[in-house]
C-alpha positions in Angstrom: 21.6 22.9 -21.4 20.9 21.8 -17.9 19.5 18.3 -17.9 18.2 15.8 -15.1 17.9 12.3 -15.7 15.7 10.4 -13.0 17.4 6.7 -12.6 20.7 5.7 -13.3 19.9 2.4 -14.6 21.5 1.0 -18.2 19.7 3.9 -20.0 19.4 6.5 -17.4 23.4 6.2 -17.2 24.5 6.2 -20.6 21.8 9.2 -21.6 23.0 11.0 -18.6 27.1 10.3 -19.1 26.6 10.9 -22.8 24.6 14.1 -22.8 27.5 15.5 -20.2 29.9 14.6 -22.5 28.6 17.0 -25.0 28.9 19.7 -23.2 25.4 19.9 -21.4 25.2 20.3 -17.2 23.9 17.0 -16.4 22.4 15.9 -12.8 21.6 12.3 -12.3 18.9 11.6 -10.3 18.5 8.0 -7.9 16.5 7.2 -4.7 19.7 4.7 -3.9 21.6 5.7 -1.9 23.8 3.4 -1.8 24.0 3.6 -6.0 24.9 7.1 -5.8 27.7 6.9 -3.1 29.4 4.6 -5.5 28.8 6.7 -8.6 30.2 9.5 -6.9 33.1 7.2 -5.4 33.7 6.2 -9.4 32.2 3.0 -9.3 30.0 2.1 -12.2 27.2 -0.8 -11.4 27.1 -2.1 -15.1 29.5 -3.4 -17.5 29.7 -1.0 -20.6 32.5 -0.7 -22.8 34.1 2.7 -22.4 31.3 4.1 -20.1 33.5 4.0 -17.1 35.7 6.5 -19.0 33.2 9.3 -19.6 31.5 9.4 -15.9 34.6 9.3 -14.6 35.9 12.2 -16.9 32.7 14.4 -16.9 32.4 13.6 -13.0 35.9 15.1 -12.5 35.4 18.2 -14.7 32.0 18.7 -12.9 29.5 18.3 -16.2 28.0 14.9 -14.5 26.5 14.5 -10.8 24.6 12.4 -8.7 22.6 12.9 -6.0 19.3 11.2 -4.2 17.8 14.3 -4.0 15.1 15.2 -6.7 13.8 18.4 -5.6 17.8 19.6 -6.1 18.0 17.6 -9.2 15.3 19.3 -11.4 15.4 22.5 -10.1 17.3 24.4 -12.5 17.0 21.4 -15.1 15.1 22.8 -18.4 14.3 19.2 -19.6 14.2 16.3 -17.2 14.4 12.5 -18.3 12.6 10.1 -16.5 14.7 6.7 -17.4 13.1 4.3 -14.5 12.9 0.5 -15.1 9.7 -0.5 -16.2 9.5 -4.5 -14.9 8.0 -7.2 -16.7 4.4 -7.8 -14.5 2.8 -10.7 -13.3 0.5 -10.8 -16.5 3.6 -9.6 -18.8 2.4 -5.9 -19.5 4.6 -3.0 -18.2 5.0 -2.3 -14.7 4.8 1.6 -14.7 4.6 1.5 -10.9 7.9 3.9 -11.1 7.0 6.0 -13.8 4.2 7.4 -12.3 6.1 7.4 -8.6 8.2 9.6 -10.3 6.0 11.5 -12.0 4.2 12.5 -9.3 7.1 13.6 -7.3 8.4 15.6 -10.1 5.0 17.6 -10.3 5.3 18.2 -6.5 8.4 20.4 -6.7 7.5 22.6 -10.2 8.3 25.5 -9.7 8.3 26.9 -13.4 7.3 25.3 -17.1 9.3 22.0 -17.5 9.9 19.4 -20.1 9.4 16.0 -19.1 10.9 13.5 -21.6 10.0 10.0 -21.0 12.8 7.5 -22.1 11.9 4.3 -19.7 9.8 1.6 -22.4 6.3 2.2 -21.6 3.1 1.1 -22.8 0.9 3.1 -25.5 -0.9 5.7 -23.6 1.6 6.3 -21.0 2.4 9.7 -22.1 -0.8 10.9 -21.8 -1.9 9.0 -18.4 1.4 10.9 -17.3 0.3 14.2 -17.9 -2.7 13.7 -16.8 -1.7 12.6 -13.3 0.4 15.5 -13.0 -1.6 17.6 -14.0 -3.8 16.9 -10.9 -0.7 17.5 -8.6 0.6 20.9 -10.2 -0.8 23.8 -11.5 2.6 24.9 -13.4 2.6 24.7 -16.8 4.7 22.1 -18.4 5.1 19.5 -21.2 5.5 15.8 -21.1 7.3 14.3 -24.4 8.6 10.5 -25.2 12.0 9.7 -26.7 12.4 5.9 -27.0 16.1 4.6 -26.3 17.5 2.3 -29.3 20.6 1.3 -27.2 22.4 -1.8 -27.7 24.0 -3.2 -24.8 27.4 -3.8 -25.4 27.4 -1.0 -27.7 25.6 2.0 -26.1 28.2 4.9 -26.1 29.0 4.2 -30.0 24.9 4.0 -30.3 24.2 6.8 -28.4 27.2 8.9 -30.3 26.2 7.6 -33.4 22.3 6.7 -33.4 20.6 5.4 -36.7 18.1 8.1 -35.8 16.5 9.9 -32.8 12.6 9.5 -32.3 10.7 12.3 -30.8 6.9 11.9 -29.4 5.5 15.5 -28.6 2.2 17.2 -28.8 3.5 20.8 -29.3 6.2 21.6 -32.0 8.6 24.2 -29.9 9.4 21.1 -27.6 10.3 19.4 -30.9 12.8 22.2 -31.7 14.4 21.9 -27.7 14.9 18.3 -27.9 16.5 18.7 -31.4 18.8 21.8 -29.8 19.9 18.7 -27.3 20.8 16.0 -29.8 21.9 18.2 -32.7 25.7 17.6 -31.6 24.8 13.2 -32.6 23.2 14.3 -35.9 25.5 16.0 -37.8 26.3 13.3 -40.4 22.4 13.6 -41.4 21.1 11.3 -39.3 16.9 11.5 -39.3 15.4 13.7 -36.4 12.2 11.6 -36.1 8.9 14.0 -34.8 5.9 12.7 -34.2 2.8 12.0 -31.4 3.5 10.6 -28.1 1.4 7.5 -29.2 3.5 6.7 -32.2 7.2 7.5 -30.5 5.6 4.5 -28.0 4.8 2.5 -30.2 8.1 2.3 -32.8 10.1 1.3 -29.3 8.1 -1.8 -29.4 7.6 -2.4 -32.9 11.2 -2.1 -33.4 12.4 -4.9 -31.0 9.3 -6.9 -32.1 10.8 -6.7 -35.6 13.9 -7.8 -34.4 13.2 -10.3 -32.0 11.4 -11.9 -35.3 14.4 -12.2 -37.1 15.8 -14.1 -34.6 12.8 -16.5 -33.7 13.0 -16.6 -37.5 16.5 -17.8 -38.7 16.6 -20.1 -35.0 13.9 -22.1 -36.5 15.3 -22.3 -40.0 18.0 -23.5 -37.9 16.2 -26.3 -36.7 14.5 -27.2 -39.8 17.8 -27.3 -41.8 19.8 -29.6 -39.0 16.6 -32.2 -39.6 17.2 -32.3 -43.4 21.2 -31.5 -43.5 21.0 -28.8 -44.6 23.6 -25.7 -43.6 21.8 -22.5 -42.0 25.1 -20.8 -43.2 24.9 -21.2 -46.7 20.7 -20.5 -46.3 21.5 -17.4 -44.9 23.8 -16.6 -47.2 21.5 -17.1 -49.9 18.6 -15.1 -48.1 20.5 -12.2 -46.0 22.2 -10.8 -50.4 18.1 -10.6 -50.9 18.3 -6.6 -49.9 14.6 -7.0 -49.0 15.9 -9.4 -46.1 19.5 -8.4 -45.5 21.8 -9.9 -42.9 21.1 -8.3 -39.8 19.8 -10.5 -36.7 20.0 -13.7 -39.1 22.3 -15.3 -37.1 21.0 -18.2 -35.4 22.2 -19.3 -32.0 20.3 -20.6 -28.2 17.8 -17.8 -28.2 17.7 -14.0 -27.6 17.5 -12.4 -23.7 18.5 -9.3 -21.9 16.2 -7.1 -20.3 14.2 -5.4 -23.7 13.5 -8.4 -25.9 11.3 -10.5 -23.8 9.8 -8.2 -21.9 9.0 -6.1 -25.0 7.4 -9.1 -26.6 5.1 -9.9 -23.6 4.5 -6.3 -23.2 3.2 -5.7 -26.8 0.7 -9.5 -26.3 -0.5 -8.0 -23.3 -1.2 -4.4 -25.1 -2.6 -6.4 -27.7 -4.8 -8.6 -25.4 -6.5 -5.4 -23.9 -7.5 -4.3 -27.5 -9.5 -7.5 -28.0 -6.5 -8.3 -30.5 -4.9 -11.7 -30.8 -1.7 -11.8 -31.2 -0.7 -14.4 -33.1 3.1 -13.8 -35.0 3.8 -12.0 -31.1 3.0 -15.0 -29.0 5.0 -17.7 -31.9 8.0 -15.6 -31.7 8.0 -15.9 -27.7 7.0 -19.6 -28.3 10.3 -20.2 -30.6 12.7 -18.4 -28.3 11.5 -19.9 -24.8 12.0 -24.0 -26.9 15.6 -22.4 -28.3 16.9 -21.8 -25.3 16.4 -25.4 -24.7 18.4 -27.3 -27.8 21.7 -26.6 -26.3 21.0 -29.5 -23.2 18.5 -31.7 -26.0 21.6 -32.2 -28.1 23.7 -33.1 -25.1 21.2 -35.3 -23.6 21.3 -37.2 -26.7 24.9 -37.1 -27.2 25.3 -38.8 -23.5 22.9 -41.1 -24.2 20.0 -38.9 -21.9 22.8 -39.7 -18.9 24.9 -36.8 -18.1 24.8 -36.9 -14.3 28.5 -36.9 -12.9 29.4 -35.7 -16.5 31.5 -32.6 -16.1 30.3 -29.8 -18.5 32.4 -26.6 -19.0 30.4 -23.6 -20.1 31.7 -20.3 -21.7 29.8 -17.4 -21.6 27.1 -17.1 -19.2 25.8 -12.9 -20.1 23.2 -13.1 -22.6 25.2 -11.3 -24.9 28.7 -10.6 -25.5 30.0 -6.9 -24.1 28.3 -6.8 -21.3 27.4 -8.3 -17.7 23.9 -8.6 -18.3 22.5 -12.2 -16.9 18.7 -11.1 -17.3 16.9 -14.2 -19.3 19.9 -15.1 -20.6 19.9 -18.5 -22.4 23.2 -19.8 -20.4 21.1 -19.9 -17.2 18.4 -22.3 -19.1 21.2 -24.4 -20.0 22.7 -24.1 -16.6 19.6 -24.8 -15.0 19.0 -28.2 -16.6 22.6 -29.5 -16.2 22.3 -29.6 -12.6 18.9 -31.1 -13.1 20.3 -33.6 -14.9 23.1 -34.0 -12.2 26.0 -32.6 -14.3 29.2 -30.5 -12.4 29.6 -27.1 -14.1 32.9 -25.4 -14.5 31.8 -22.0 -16.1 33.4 -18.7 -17.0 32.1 -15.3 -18.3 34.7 -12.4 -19.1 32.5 -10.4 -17.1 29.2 -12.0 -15.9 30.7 -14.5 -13.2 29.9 -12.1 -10.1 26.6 -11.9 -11.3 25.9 -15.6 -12.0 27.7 -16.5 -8.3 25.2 -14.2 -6.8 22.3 -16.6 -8.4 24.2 -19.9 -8.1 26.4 -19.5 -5.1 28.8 -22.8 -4.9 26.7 -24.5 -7.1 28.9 -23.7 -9.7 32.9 -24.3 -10.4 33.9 -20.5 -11.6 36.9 -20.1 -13.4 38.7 -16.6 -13.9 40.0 -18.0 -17.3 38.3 -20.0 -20.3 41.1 -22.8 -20.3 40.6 -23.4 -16.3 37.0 -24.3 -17.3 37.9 -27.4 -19.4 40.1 -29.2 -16.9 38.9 -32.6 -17.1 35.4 -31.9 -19.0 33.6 -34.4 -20.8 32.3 -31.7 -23.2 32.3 -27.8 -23.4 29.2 -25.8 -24.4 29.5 -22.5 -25.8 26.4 -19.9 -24.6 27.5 -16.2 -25.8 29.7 -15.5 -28.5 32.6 -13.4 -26.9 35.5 -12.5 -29.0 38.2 -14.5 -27.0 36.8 -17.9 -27.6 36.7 -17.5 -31.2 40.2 -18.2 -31.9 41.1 -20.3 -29.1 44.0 -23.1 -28.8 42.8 -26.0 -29.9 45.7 -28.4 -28.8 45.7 -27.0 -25.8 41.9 -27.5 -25.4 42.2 -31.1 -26.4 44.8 -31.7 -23.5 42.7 -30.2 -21.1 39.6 -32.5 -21.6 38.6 -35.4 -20.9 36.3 -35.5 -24.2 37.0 -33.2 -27.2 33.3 -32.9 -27.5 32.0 -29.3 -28.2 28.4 -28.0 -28.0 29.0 -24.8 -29.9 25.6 -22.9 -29.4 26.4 -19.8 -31.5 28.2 -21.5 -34.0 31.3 -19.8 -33.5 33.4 -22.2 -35.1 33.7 -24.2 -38.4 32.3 -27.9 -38.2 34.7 -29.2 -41.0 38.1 -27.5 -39.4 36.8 -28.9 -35.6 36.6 -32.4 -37.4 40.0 -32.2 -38.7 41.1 -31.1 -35.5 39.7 -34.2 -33.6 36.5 -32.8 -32.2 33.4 -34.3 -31.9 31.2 -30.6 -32.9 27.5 -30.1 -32.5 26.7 -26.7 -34.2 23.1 -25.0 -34.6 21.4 -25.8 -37.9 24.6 -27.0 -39.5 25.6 -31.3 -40.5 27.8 -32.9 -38.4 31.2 -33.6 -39.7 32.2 -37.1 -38.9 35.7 -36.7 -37.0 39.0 -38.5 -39.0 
């Protein structure tokens, strides 16, 4: 098929990149033009694992372009994704500014019927204000569908390949049967080809990261309440996550959630709710829980330095709100960060891939440090923000030699208290005793 995709953000670049990959005639659509020159130069603007690989292969053998020009983009396009950031506002609904920017130039240049499939995260309703906005620019017939994105960052290409299921919003059942054509290549191990209204495809986007962002709000405060009576959060979640009504996925408690869905989902749905007249309650907690989380990382240090920690120098590992990916947006590192120089502390931090992002928020504010060991030199205690793969198995002697305290803040609980005691360490988890050190 012959596909646009308008924005080359996170989602607009991985639906775009992925649907080339399968064979379809993709052109990506961005009114950078800057962005574009360095798509088409080979250079991606996010950190993805293995997303360099396919535009760079699908760019060569022709499947994938870009280009600033819309009127070229969807002209011989038979279904044209709209993948535009929708911003957090000032009174936390939705900014749909773009979306309806775009729509509104995409009605301008029909020419003949159209699908337009809405993937950006939009408020209820959005699918019908759309078409009804362009239907007051165009008189050519066409059909406005919503496809939420279920991506994981970190973990999109795999997602995208592989997707739990694929959730459809239309109001007439042929565009049903042209959006399945297009995925039908990710669903052939049976996964569930989800049709239903416009309303409800918009709606399951939010529920779903509601539901998730619960989980987390949820096992962060067990956290809490089993560190004030010493009890382990690993063995509770154990004993919870073999309950197959809970299960184990999410229950992992740590500083907080971030990124760019989780919290502007959650104020997007209280806002939504707010307009109804509806109160909600469980929404508003769940934001509540995350925004004091993100704090207990610098409580425990304040009271581990006795509420002194200026001159103290702290080295932080992980600064992306998640591991696999370069993402700084809300992430709980930058909380953390942000009271340590408060508090008068000197940072020495390092990210695998998040440091050019964090420099160009911090400028020399910060000591940054191309490798984890070069962020210890000298440090009276090491905090540990995002759970990346390399500093789970790190040298321990080495680590001891390199600071000036053996004193680790270990947000995500990445390692065991009982080993770090034997090893000398002084080890603050999350929602787990302290082990007294030999």
């Amino acid at each position: 098929m012959k596909i646009a995709v308008v924005g080359t953000g996170y989602v607009g670049l991985v639906q775009g990149t992925c649907l080339a990959e399968s064979g379809n005639d993709v052109i990506c659509v961005d009114k950078l033009e800057s962005k574009v020159e360095a798509l088409k130069r080979g250079e991606i603007p996010i950190y993805e694992p293995g997303l360099a690989e396919l535009v760079h292969r699908n760019a060569r053998d022709g499947r994938l372009v870009f280009t600033t020009d819309l009127a070229l983009g969807i002209q011989d396009a038979e279904i044209i994704f709209i993948a535009v950031g929708t911003p957090q506002g000032f009174d936390g609904s939705a900014d749909l500014s773009g979306v309806w920017d775009v729509g509104s130039r995409i009605a301008a240049h029909l020419s003949e019927p159209k699908i337009i499939v809405i993937k950006s995260t939009v408020p209820v309703g959005t699918n019908a204000e759309l078409a009804r906005r362009m239907a007051e620019t165009t008189s050519v017939p066409f059909d406005v569908a919503s496809n939420p994105e279920f991506l994981k960052e970190g973990a999109a290409i795999e997602d995208f390949n592989k997707p739990d299921r694929v959730v459809v919003g239309v109001r007439r059942s042929e565009i049903a049967e042209r959006l399945h054509a297009l995925y039908a290549p990710f669903l052939r191990t049976d996964r569930p080809f989800l049709v239903m209204t416009p309303e409800s495809a918009e709606m399951t986007k939010y529920v779903a990261n509601c539901m998730l962002a619960v989980k987390i709000s949820f096992i962060n405060e067990a956290a809490n309440l089993c560190e004030a009576y010493g009890a382990d959060v690993n063995d509770v979640r154990r004993g919870i996550g073999h309950d197959q009504r809970i299960g184990f996925h999410f229950l992992f408690p740590g500083v907080g959630y971030g990124g760019s869905c989780f919290p502007k989902d959650i104020r997007a749905v209280i806002a939504m709710a707010r307009a109804r007249g509806i109160t909600p309650r469980m929404m508003e907690a769940v934001d509540a829980v995350n925004e004091a989380q993100k704090g207990v990382l610098f409580r425990k240090m304040s009271a581990h330095f006795s509420g002194d920690l200026k001159g103290k120098t702290i080295a932080l590992w992980g600064l992306a709100f998640k591991p696999r990916t370069d993402d700084i947006r809300e992430a709980p590192a930058l909380v953390l960060v942000d009271a340590l120089l408060a508090a008068g502390a000197v940072l020495r931090v390092h990210d695998p891939e998040a440091l050019t992002n964090v420099c160009a928020v911090y400028g020399d504010r910060l000591v940054y440090c191309d490798r984890h060991y070069g962020a210890l030199e000298q440090a009276d205690a090491l905090a540990v923000a995002t759970e990346w793969n390399e500093f789970r198995n790190p040298d321990f002697e080495v680590m001891r030699r390199l600071m000036r305290q053996p004193v680790i803040f270990d947000g995500r609980n990445v390692y065991d208290p009982g080993r770090m005691s034997a090893l000398g360490f002084i080890h603050y988890g999350m929602g787990r005793p302290r082990v007294a050190s030999d």
